[in-house]
Each structure stands twice: as C-alpha cells, then as structure tokens.
N, C-alpha and C positions, 0 to 999 in steps of 0.2 A: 504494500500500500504506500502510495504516494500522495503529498501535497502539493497542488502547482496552485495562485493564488496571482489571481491579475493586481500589479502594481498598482498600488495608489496613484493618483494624477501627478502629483509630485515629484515622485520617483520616476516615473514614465518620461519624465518631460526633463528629468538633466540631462543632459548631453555630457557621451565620453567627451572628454579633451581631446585635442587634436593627435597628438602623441602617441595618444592609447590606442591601441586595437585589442577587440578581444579577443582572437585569435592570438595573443601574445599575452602567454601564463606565465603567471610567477608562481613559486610554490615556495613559501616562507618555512623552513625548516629550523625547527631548535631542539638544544641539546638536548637529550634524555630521553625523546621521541620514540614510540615505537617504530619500528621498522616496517612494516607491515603497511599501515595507514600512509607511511611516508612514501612508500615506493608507489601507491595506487595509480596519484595523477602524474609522477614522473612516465610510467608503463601508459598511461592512456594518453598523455597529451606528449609524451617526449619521445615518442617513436614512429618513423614516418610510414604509414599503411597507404600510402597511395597505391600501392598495387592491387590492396582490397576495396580500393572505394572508398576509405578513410580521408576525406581531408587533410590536409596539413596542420598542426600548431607547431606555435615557435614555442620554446618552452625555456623559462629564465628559473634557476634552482637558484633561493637569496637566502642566505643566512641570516636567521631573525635576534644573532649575536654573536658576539666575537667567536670563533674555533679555534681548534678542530670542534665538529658538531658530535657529541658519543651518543649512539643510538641504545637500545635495549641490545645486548649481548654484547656490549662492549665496543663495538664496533666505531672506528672513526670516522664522520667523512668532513669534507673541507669542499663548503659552498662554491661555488663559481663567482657566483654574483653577489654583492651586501644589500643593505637594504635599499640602496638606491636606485637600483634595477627597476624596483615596485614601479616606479614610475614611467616606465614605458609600459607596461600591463594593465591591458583593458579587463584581464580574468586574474585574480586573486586566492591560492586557493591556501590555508592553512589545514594540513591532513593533521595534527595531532598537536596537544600540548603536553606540558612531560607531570603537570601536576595541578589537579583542579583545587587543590588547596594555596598556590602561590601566586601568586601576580604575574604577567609575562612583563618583558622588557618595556618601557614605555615607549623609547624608541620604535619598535616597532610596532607599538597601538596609535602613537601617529603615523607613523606612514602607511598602515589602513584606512584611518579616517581620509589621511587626503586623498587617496587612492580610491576611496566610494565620494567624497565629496566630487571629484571630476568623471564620476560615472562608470570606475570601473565595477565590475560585478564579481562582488564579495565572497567565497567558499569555503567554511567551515568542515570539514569532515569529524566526526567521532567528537573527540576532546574538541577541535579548535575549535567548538563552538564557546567555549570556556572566555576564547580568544576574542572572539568575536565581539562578545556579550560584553570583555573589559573594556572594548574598545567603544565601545557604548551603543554598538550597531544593530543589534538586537532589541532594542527599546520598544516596548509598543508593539514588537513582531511578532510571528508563531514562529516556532526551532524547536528543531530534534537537537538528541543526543544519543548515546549510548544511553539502554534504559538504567542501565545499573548507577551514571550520574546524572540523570535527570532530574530527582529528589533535590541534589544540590545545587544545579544550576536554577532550578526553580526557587530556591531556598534564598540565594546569594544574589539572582538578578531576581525581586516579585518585579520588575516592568516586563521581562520576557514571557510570553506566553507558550511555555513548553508544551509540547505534546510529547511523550515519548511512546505514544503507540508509530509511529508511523518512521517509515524508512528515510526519505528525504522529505523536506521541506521547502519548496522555493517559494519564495516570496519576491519574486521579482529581482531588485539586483541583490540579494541576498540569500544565500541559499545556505541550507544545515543538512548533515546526514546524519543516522544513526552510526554504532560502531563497525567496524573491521570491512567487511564484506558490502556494508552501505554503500560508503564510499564507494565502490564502482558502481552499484547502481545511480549516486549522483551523476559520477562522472558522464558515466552512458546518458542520461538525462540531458546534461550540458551538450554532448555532443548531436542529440537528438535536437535539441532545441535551434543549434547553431548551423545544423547542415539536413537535419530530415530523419524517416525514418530508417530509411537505404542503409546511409551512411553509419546510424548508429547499431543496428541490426547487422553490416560487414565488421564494425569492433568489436562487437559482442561472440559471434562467431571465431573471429582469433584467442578472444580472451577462454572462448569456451563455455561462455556466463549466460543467463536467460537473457534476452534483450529486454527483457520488465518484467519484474518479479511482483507477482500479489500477496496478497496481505502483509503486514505489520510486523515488528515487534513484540504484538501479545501473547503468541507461542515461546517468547524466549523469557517474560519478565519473571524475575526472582524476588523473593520479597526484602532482601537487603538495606539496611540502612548505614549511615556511621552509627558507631557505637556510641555516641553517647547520649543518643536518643534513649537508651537505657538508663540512664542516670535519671529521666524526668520521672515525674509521678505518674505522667500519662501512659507512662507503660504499663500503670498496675491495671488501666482499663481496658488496653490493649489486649492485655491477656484476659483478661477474662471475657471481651468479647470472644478470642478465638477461642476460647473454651467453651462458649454457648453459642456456637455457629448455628446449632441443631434449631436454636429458638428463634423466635420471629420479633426481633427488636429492630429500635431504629437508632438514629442519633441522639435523638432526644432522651433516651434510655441511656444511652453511654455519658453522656454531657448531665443528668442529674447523677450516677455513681462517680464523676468527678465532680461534684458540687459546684457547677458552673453553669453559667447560662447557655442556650444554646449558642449563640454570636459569639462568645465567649470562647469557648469549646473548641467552635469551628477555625476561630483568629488563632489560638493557641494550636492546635493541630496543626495547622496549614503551617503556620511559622518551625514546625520541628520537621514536618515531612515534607512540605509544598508538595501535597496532596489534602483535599477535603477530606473529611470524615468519612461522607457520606461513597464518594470514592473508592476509598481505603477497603471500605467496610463489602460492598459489591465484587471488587477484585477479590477479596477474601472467600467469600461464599463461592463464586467461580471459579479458583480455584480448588476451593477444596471439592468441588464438584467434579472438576478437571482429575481430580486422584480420584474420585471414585468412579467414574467411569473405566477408568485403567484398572484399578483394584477390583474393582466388584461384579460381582452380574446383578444389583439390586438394577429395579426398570427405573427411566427418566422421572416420573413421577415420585418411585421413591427416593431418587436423588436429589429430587425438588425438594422431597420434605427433610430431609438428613443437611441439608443445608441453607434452611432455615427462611427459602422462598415460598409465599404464599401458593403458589401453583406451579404447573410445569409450565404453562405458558411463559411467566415470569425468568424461570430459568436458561428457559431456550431463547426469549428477546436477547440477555443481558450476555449469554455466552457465545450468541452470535456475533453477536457488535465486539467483543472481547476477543474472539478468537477465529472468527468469519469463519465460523463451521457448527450445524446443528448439533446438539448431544449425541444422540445417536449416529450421526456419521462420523465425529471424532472419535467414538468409541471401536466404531467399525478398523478405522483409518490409524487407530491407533495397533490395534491387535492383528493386522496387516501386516504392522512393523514387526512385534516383536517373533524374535528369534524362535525356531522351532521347537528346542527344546524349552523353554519357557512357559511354550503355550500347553506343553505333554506333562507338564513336574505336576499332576495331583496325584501320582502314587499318597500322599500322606493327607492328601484330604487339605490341605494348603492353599492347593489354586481357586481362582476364580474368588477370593472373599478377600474384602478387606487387609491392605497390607500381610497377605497370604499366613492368616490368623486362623487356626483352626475351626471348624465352625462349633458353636457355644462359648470360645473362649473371645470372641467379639465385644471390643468397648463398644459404646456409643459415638457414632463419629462427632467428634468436636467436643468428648470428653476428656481430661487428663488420661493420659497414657495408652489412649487409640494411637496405632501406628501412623492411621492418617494425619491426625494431628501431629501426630509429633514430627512428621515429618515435615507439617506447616510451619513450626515453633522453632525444627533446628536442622535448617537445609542443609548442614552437617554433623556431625555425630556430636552433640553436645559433651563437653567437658562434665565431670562431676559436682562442681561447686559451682556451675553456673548459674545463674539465678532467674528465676518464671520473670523479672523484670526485664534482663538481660534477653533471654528467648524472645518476652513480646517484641524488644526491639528490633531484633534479628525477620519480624517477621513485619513491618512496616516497608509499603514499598511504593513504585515510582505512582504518579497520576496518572489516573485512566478519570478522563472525563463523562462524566452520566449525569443523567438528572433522573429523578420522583424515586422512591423509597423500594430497596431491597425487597420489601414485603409486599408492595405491589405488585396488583396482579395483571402484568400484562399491557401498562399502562405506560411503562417505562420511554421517556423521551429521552435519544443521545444528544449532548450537546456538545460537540466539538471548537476548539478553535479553531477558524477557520478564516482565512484570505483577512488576516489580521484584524477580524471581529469577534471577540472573543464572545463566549455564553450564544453565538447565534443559533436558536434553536431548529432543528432540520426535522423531516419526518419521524417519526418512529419506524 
C-alpha cells in the first residue's frame, strides 16, 4: 500500500531553480548508516539501464559530514561529493540516519531546506525521515517510517502526521518510505513518476522486485516501544487491558482505572506512545485475533468473542483495514504457509489449539498465563524478574488510525491521514 497525495497549490507552484534538474540525485550519506538503505538509491538511480528502457540519472553521493563515512559492519567509505553538490540536485534522497535519538548535523539540515526551498524534491527512506522531520520538512505533512520508529517520530515531531501503516508516502515534493525493502518501492515510485510505467516496470524486472507491491506494513507491526514507557503508571493499565482483551470495554473504562478524565487519558497516552488509546486498544484485539487464527480452529465468531468484539462483523471490518485480508482467508493463507510437518505434529493432541496447549489445559485467551497472551506481553522470552509493568510496555505499539469503539458492531469508520488532511473521514 501506497500514498500518492496531490501537492498543495503552494508546493505545486515553486519552481526548481534553474541549476537543479531532477534527474540529478544526490544521496546525502552519514556515518553509522546502514548499509543496506544506503546502497538502494545508489543501485536504482547510479547505474545506467539504458539498454532496459531505464532512463538515465546522474547520481551525486554527498557526505552529510566530515569522513571516512563507517557504515554498519564497519565498513568505510569516503563520499565523492560534500555537501555542496546538494545544490545542483533537483532529487534529494536521505536513505538512513544512524540514530533516531540524536540530532543530524545542522549543516546538512540546511542544505535541505535550501534544497526544497528552490524546489528540489525531498527523499527520506527508512530512518531519514528522522532527517527530514529535523529539518522541519515534515511539518503539517503525512510520512512513513519504519513501523518499529514510528511511535517516536510521532512522539518527537506531534506536527508530523505519521502513518506507519503504509509503505511510501508522497506528498508531493516530499516523499517518506517505510524501512529496508520500502525504499525500493519509493525508488520505483520516483522513477514511475519521472519516466512512466514502461520505464519503471524495465527496473523493477532487473532488480527482480514486484513493480508495486500491495498492502502495508500491518503484517509486519510488532508491539515494541522504548523502555521507558515502562517506568509510567500507564503501564499498570496497559496490562490489564491486555489481560481482559476477552471483555468488551472501551476507553472510557481504561481512562477511569487510571483516574483521569477521558481528554486526559487520551493527551497522556498519545504523549508516551503517539498513538491514541483508542488505536492502541483495536491493534491489540486484532492482533490477538491474528494468533488465534494461526493457533486455533475456534470459528471467526468465536474469535470475535475471545477478543473482546461485539460481533464478527466488527472483527472482520477492523482486520481488514489492519491487515487487507478477511479472517478466514488469512487463516486459510496462513496454514498454506506453514511447513508440513507442522501442520502433521498432533500425535500429542497439541495441534490445532491455542499456542499448541493440550486441550483442557487451555487459559482463557487474554488471561495471565495463556500462551497467546503471553506471547502479546513478551515478543521475546521474558527475563525472570521482569515486571507485568515492564511486559505492558513491551506490548505498546506504533498508530494504526481508526475511528468508533472496538465494541462496535460493524459501525466502524477508518480515518486515515490522508493528502495532508488529517482525521478526513472516508467510507467505511
């Protein structure tokens, strides 16, 4: 899933500089970089495919500080160009930054800015949206990220309008991808945009890649937070919603066991996860839906009720939009996948039930010490002294935008941000 989103009139109506072409990329590379993100738009825009139909770019590699540059495994390399190059570049692309807790160089957060103030068109992949966002270019916009720091960049810029369901983002001269692998579908994007579909369908064929891939980020989100969202008090509520997923509450239920108002609640929330509650609370039930379909042969219905949805209808809206696939065909689609002996292992009466619990010895899903839960609580093998605070933290995770209450039935409206209008409500 992608976002393409018509420029504002403003944006629309600057003019590159004379200088710039966009056809002439720079790719701002700094120390500590993953390697991986960094090579993407060197491989897509720095190798000449005329023989496939591919266009030409010029391609400018600018050191976004002093070198050698050290990648992830040590590796050194040593820019071509500094940051001055920026300035014949009509296409801008920052594949990574080396750490969403630091600041990048200011030096190079102005020669971004000048670089969109004369109209060239701005490329965050993965992390550099990190980059972007310093540089103040994200204001007011929708952008991706990797889901796993989505939570933070929404945290650190609230002007940015994160989505971390979706793969890229363009927003006209500003464009975001999610992590590792996004990145080329931006790229392919950019060159789709720049030259057609021919041209972008011959790169994609070399690279070996789909030439657009559907759906999102929601098959991959994990409920990860920083730690020390564990430190707050909200995490004793935290836990014990995922411990009574089973039951049909709403916000207003979590928000009085913290003894706050609802506005309250919700300011407080958003400010630890930048995600709403009400959000938070929806991903949580779908997922843990998501394990039970894998785990169980209980039917859709009683998966509705094991997770704490009013009806099955309600279930199937909120895990389509989540995961753009019905319960029963992700259920189908997932046991497709697995391995053959997997699907053969009930010699002991194991398969086919809940986190492969023998049948009688079954919690309640979304009780203390259900495997399924637990395995909501500690997406790794929890420590011994860890604490049900510490687990609820662990199980907080990025924004999935929705509107009307978990326990309604069927009623549910998605509201995405969308072409830089955020809350604008779309059909159900």
């Amino acid at each position: 899933m992608s976002h393409d989103s018509t420029a504002a009139p403003d944006i629309a109506a600057r003019k590159l500089a004379g200088r710039r072409r966009k056809e002439i990329v720079a790719v701002l590379l700094f120390s500590g970089g993953p390697i991986f993100e960094s090579s993407i738009p060197l491989s897509v825009f720095g190798v000449d495919r005329q023989d496939a139909g591919v266009p030409r770019y010029r391609l400018l590699v600018c050191g976004g500080e002093e070198g050698p540059l050290r990648t992830t495994g040590g590796l050194e390399l040593t820019a071509p160009h500094g940051l001055e190059a920026i300035a014949r570049a009509g296409t801008v692309v920052v594949p990574a930054w080396r750490s969403i807790t630091s600041p990048p160089p200011q030096e190079a957060l102005d020669a971004l800015r000048r670089a969109h103030e004369e109209g060239a068109r701005i490329v965050g992949l993965c992390t550099g949206a990190f980059v972007l966002a310093a540089a103040g270019l994200l204001d007011g916009r929708p952008a991706t990220t990797h889901w796993m720091y989505a939570p933070t960049l929404a945290k650190r810029y609230p002007s940015v309008h994160v989505d971390p369901r979706e793969l890229f983002v363009d927003d006209g001269d500003v464009l975001t991808s999610a992590g590792t692998a996004a990145g080329i579908d931006l790229c392919l994007h950019i060159v789709r945009t720049d030259h057609g579909h021919e041209a972008a369908g011959a790169l994609a064929r070399r690279l070996v890649v789909p030439p657009r891939r559907s759906g999102g980020q929601e098959r991959y989100l994990d409920r990860s937070l920083p730690e020390e969202i564990g430190a707050d008090p909200l995490a004793e509520v935290v836990a014990w919603a995922l411990e009574h997923l089973h039951e049909q509450f709403d916000v207003e239920t979590l928000a009085a066991r913290a003894y706050m108002s609802r506005r309250t609640f919700d300011r407080r929330f958003r400010s630890l996860t930048g995600s709403a509650p009400l959000q938070w609370l929806i991903t949580q039930r779908v997922l843990q839906a998501q394990r039970l379909l894998e785990t169980s042969d209980y039917s859709v219905d009683e998966v509705a009720g094991r997770c704490g949805f009013r009806s099955p209808v309600a279930l199937r809206g909120h895990f389509r939009r989540q995961l753009g696939s019905s319960p029963a065909a992700y259920r189908a689609a997932y046991r497709a996948r697995r391995p053959q002996s997997d699907r053969n292992q009930d010699t002991d009466g194991t398969a086919n039930t809940p986190g492969g619990v023998p049948p009688g010895q079954q919690g309640h899903p979304g009780l203390p010490g259900h495997p399924v839960q637990a395995a909501a609580l500690h997406p790794e093998p929890p420590l011994p002294h860890q604490s049900r605070r510490a687990a609820a933290a662990s199980s907080l995770g990025p924004s999935l935008t929705a509107s009307a209450s978990p326990a309604d039935s069927g009623r549910e409206a998605y509201v995405p941000t969308r072409a830089g209008v955020p809350g604008q409500r779309s059909a159900p």
